[in-house]
NUDOTOR-86014 format. One record per atom (N, C-alpha, C): residue number from 1; residue in one letter; atom name; x, y, z. Coordinates in nm, 4 decimals. Each point is the difference from the previous one (the first is absolute). Example, Ala and Ser with C-alpha at 12.3 -4.5 7.8 and 13.67 -1.06 7.14 Angstrom:
+-----+--------+-------+----------+----------+----------+
! num ! residu ! atome !        u !        v !        w !
+-----+--------+-------+----------+----------+----------+
!   1 !      A !     N !   1.3190 !  -0.5690 !   0.7800 !
!   1 !      A !    CA !  -0.0890 !   0.1190 !   0.0000 !
!   1 !      A !     C !   0.0900 !   0.1200 !   0.0000 !
!   2 !      S !     N !  -0.0350 !   0.1050 !  -0.0720 !
!   2 !      S !    CA !   0.0820 !   0.1190 !   0.0060 !
!   2 !      S !     C !  -0.0770 !   0.1090 !   0.0730 !
+-----+--------+-------+----------+----------+----------+
This chain:
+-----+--------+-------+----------+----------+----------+
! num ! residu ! atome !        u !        v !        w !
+-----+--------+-------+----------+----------+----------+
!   1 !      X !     N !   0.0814 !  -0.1193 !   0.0000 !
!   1 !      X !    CA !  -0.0814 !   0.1193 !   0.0000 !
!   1 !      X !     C !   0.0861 !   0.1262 !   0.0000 !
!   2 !      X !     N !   0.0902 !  -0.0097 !   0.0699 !
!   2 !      X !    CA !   0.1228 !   0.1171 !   0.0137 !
!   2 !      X !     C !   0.0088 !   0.0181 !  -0.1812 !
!   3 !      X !     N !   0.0667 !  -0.0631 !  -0.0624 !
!   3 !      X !    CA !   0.0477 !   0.0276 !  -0.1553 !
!   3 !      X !     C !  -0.1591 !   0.0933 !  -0.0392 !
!   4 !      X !     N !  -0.1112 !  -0.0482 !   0.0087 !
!   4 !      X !    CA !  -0.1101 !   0.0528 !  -0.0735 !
!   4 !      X !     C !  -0.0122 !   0.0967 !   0.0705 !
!   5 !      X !     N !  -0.0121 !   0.1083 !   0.0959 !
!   5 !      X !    CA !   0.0180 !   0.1011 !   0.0342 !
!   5 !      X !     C !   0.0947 !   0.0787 !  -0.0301 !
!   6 !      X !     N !   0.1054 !  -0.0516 !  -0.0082 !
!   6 !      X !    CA !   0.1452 !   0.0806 !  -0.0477 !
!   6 !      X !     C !  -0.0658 !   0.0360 !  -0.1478 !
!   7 !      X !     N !  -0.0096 !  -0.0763 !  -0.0808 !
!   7 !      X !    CA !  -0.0608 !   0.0247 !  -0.1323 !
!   7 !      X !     C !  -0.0761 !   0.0875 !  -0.0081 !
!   8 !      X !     N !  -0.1064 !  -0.0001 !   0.0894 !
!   8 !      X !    CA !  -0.1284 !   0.0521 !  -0.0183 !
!   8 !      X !     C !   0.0563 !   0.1698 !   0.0366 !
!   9 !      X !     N !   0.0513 !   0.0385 !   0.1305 !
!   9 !      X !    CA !   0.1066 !   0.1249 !   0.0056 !
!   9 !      X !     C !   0.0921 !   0.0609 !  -0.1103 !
!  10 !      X !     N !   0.0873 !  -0.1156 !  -0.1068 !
!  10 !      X !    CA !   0.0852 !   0.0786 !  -0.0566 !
!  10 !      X !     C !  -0.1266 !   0.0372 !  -0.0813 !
!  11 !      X !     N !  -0.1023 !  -0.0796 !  -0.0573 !
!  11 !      X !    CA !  -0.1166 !   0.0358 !  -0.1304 !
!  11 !      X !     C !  -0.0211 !   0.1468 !   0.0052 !
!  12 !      X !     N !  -0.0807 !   0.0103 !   0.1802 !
!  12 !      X !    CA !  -0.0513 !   0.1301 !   0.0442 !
!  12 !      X !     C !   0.1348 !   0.1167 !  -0.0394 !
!  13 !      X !     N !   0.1325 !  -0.0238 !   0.0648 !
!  13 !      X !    CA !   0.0940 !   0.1161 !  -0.0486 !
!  13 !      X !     C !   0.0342 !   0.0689 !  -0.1319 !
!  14 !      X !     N !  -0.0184 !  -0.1554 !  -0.0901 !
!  14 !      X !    CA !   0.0049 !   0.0458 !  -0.1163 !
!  14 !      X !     C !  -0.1462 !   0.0405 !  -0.1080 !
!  15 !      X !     N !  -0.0603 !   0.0122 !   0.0659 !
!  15 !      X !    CA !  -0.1666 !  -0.0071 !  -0.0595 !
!  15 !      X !     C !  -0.0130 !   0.1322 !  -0.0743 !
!  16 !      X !     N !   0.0792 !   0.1144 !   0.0878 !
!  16 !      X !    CA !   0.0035 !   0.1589 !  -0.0953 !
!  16 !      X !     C !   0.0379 !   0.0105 !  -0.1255 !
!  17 !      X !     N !   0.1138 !  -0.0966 !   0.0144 !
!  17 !      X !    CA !   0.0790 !  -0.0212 !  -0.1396 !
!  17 !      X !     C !  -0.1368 !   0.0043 !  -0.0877 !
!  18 !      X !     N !  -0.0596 !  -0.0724 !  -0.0591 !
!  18 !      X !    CA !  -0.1231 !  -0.0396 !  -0.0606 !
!  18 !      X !     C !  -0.1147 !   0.0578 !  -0.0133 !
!  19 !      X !     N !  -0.0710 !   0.0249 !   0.1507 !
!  19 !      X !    CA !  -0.1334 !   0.1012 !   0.0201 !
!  19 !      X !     C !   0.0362 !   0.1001 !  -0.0119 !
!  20 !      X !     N !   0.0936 !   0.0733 !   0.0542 !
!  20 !      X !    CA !   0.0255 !   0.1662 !  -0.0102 !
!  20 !      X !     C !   0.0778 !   0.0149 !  -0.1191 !
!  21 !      X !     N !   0.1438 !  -0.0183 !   0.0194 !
!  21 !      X !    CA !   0.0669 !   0.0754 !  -0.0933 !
!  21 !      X !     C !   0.0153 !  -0.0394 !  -0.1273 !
!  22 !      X !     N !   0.0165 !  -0.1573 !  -0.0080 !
!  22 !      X !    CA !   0.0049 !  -0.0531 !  -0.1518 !
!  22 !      X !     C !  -0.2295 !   0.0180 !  -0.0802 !
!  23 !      X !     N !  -0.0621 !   0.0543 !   0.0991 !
!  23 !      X !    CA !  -0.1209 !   0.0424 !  -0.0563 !
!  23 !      X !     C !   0.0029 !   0.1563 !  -0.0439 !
!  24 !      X !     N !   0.1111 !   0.0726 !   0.0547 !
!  24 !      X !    CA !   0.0083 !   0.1652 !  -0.0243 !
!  24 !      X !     C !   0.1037 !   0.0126 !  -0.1159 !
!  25 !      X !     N !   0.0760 !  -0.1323 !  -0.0553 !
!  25 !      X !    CA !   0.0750 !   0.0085 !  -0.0379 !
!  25 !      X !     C !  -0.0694 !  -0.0082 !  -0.1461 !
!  26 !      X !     N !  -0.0642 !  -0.1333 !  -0.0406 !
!  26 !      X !    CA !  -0.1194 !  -0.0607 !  -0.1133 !
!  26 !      X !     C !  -0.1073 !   0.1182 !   0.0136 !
!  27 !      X !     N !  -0.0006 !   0.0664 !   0.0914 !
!  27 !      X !    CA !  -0.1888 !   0.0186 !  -0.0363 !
!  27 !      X !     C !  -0.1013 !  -0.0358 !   0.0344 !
!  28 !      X !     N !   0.0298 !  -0.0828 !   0.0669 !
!  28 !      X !    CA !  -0.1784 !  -0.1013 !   0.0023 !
!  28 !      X !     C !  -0.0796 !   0.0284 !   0.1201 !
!  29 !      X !     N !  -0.0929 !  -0.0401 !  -0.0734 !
!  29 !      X !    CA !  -0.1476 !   0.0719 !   0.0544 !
!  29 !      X !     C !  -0.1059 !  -0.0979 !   0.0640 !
!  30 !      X !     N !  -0.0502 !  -0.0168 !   0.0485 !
!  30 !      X !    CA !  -0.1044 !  -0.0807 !   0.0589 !
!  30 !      X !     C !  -0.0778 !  -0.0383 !  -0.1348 !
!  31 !      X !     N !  -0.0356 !  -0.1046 !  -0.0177 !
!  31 !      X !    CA !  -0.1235 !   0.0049 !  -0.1127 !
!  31 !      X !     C !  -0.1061 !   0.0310 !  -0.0005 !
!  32 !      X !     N !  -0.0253 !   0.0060 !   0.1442 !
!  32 !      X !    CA !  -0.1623 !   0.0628 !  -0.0050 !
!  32 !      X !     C !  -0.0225 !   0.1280 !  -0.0118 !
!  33 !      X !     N !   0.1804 !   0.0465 !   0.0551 !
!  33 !      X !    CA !  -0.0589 !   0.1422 !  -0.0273 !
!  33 !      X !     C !   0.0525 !   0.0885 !  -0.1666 !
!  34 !      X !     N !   0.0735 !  -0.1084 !  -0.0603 !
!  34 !      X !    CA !   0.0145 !   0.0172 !  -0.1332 !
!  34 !      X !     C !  -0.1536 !   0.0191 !  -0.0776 !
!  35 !      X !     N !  -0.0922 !  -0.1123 !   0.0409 !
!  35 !      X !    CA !  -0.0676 !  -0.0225 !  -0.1107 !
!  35 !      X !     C !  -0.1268 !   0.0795 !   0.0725 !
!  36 !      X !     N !  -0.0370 !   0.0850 !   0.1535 !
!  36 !      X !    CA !  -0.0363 !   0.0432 !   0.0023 !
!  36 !      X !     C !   0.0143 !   0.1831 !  -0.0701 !
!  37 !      X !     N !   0.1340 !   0.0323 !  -0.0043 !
!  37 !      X !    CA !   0.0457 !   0.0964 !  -0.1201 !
!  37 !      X !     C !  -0.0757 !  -0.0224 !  -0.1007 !
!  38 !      X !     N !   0.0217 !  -0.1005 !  -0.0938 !
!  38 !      X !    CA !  -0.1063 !  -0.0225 !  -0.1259 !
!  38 !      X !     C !  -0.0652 !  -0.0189 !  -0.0098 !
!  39 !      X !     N !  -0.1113 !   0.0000 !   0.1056 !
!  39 !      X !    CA !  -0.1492 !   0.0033 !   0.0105 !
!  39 !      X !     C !  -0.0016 !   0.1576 !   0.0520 !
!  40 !      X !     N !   0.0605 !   0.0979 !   0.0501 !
!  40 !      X !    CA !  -0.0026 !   0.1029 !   0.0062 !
!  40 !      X !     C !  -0.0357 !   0.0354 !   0.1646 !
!  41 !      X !     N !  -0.0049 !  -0.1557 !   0.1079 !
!  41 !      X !    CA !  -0.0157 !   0.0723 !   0.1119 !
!  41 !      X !     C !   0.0871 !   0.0452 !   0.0842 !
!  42 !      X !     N !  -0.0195 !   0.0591 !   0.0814 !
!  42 !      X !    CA !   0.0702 !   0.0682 !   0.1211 !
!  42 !      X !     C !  -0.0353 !  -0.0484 !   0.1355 !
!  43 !      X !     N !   0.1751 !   0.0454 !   0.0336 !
!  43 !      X !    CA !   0.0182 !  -0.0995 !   0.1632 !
!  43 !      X !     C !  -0.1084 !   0.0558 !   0.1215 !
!  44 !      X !     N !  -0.0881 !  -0.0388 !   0.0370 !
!  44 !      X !    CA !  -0.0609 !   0.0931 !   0.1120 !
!  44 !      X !     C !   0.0416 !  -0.0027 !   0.1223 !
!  45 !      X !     N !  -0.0449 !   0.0667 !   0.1214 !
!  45 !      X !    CA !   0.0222 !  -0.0569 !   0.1194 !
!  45 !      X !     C !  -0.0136 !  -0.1138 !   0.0592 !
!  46 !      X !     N !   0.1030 !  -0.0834 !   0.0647 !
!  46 !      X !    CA !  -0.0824 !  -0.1252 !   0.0115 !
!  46 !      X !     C !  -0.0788 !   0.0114 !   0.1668 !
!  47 !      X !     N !  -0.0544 !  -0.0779 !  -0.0281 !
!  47 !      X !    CA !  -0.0743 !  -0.0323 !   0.1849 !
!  47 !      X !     C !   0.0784 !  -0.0124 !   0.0604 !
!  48 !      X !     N !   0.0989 !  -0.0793 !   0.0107 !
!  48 !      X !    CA !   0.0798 !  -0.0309 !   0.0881 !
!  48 !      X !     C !   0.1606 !  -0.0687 !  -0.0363 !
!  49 !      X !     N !   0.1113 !   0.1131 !  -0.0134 !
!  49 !      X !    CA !   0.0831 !  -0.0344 !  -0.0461 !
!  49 !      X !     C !   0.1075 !  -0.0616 !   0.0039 !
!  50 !      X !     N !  -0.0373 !  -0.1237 !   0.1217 !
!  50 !      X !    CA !   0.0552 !  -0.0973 !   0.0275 !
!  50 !      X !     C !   0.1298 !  -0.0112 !   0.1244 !
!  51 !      X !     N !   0.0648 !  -0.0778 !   0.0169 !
!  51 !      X !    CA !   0.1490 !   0.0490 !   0.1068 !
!  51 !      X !     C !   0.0655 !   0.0377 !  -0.0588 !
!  52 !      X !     N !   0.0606 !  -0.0455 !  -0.1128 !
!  52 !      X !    CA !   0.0950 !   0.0264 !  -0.0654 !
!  52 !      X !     C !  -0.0702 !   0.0092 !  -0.1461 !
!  53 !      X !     N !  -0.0108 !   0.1359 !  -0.0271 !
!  53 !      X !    CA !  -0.0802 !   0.0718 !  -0.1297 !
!  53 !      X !     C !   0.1193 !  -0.0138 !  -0.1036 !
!  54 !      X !     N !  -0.0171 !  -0.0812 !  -0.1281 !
!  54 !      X !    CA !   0.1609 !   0.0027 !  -0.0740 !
!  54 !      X !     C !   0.1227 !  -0.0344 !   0.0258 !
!  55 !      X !     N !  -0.0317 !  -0.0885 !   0.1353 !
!  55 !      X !    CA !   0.1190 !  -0.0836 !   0.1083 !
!  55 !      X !     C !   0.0764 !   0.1498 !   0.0148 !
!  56 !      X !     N !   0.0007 !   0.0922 !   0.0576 !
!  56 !      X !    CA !   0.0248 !   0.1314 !  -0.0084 !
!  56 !      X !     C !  -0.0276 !   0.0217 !   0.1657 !
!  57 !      X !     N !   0.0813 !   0.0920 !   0.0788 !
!  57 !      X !    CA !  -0.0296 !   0.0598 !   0.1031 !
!  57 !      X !     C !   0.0937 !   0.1200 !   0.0219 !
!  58 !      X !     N !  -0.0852 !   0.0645 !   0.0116 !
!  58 !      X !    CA !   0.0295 !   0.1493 !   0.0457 !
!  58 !      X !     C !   0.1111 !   0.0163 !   0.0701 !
!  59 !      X !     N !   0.0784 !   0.1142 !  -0.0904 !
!  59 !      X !    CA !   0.1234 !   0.0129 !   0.1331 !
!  59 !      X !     C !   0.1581 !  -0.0926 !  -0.0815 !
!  60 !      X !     N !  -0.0659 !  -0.1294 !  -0.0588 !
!  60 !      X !    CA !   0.0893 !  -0.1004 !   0.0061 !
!  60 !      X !     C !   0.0367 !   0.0332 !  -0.1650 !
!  61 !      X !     N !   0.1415 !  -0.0255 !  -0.0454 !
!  61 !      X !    CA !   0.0100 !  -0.0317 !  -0.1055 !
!  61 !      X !     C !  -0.0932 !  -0.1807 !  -0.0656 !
!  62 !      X !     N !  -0.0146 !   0.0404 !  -0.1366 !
!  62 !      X !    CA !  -0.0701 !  -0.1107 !  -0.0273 !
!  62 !      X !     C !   0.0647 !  -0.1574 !  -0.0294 !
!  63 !      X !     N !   0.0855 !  -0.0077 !  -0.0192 !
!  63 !      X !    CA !   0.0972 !  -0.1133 !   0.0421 !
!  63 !      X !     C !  -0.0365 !  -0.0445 !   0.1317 !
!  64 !      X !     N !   0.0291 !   0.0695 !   0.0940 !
!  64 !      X !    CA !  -0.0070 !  -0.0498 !   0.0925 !
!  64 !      X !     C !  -0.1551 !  -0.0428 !   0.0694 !
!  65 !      X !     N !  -0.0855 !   0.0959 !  -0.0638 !
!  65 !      X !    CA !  -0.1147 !  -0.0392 !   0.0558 !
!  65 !      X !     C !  -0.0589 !  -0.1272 !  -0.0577 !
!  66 !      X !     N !   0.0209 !   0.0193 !  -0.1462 !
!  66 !      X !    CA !   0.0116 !  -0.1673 !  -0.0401 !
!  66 !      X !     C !  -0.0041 !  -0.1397 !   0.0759 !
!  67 !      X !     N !   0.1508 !   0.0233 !   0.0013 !
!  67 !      X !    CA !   0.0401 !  -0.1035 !   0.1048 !
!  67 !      X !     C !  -0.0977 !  -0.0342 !   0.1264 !
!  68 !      X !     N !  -0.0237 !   0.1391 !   0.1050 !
!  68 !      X !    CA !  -0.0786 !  -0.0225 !   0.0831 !
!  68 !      X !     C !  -0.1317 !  -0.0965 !   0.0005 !
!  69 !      X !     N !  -0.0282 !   0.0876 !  -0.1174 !
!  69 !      X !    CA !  -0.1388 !  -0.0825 !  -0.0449 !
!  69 !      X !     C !  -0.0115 !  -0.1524 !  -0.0361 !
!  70 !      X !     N !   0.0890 !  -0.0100 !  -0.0441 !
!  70 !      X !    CA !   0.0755 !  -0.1722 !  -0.0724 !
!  70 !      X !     C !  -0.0115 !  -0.0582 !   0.1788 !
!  71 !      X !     N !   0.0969 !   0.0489 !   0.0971 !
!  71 !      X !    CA !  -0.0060 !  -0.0644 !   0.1215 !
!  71 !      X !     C !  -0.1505 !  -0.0452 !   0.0558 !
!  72 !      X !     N !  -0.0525 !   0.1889 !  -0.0105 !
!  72 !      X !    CA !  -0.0902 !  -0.0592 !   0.0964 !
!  72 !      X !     C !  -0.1656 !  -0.1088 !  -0.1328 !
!  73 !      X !     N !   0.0135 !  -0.0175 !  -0.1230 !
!  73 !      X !    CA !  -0.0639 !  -0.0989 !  -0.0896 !
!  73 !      X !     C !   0.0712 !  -0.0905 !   0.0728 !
!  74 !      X !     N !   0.0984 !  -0.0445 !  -0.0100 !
!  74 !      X !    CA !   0.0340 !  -0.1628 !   0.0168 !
!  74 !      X !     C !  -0.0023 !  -0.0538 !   0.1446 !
!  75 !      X !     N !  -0.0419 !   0.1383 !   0.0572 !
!  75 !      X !    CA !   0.0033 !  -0.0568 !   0.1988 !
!  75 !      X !     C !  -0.1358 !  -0.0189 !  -0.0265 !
!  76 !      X !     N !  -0.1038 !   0.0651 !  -0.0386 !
!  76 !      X !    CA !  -0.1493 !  -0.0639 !  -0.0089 !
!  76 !      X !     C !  -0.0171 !  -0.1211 !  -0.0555 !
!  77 !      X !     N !   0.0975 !  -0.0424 !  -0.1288 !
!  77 !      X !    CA !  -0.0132 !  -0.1133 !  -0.0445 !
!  77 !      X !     C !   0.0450 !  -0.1299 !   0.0653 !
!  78 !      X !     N !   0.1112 !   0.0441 !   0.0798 !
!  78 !      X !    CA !   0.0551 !  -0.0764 !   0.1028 !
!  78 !      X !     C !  -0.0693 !  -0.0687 !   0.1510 !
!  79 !      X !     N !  -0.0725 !   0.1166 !   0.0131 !
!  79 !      X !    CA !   0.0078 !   0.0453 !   0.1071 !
!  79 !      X !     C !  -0.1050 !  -0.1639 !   0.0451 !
!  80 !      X !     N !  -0.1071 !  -0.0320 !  -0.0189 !
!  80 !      X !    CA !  -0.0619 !  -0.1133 !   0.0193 !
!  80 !      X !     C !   0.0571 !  -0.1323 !  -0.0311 !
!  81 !      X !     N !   0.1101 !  -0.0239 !  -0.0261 !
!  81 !      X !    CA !   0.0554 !  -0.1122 !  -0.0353 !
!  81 !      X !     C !   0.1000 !  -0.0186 !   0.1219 !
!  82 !      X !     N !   0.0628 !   0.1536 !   0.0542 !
!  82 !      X !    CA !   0.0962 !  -0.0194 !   0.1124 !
!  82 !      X !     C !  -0.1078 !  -0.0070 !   0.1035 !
!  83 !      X !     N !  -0.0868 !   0.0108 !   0.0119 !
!  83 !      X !    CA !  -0.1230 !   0.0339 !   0.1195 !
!  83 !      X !     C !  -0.0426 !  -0.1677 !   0.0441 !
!  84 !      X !     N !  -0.0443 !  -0.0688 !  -0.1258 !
!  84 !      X !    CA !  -0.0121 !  -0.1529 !  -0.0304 !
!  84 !      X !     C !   0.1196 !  -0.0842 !   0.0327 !
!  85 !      X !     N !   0.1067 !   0.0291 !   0.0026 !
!  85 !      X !    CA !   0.1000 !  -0.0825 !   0.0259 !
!  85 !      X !     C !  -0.0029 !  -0.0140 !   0.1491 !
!  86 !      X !     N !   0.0332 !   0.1505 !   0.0385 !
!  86 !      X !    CA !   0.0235 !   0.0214 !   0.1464 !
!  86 !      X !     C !  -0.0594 !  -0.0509 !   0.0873 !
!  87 !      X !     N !  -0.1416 !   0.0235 !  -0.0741 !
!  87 !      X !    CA !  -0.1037 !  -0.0512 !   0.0870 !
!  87 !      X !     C !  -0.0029 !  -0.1438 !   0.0335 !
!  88 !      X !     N !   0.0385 !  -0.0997 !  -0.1263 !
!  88 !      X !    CA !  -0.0224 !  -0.1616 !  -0.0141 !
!  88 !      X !     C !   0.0883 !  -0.0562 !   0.1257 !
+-----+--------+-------+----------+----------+----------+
């Protein structure tokens, strides 16, 4: 289990590489909100714009908030499987 965590950490460090900067680097765009462009709509307010709006937090460069966000996704995903063990 040790090795698959180590993994799962370097993924999260290197995850900016990819989501942030190699995406600022290409261009790329969400598709929904590409093809909402060519239908001609616009972004509105949302109801509720989530914890991490654009894996983005205030204050933080976005690299790093990235990452954060990557942690705290994979501790929710985690998080019941270490809960189940412990518990057994």
């Amino acid at each position: 289990m040790r090795r698959s965590y180590l993994a799962i950490i370097i993924l999260l460090l290197i995850s900016p590489l990819f989501g942030v900067i190699g995406a600022n680097i290409v261009g790329y765009k969400e598709p929904l909100d590409v093809a909402a462009e060519l239908v001609g709509i616009e972004e509105s307010e949302p109801i509720w714009s989530g914890i991490f709006p654009d894996y983005t937090i205030t204050g933080l460069p976005d690299e790093i908030a990235y990452i954060i966000a990557g942690f705290v996704g994979v501790g929710v995903l985690l998080l019941p499987s270490l809960i189940k063990r412990d518990g057994a």
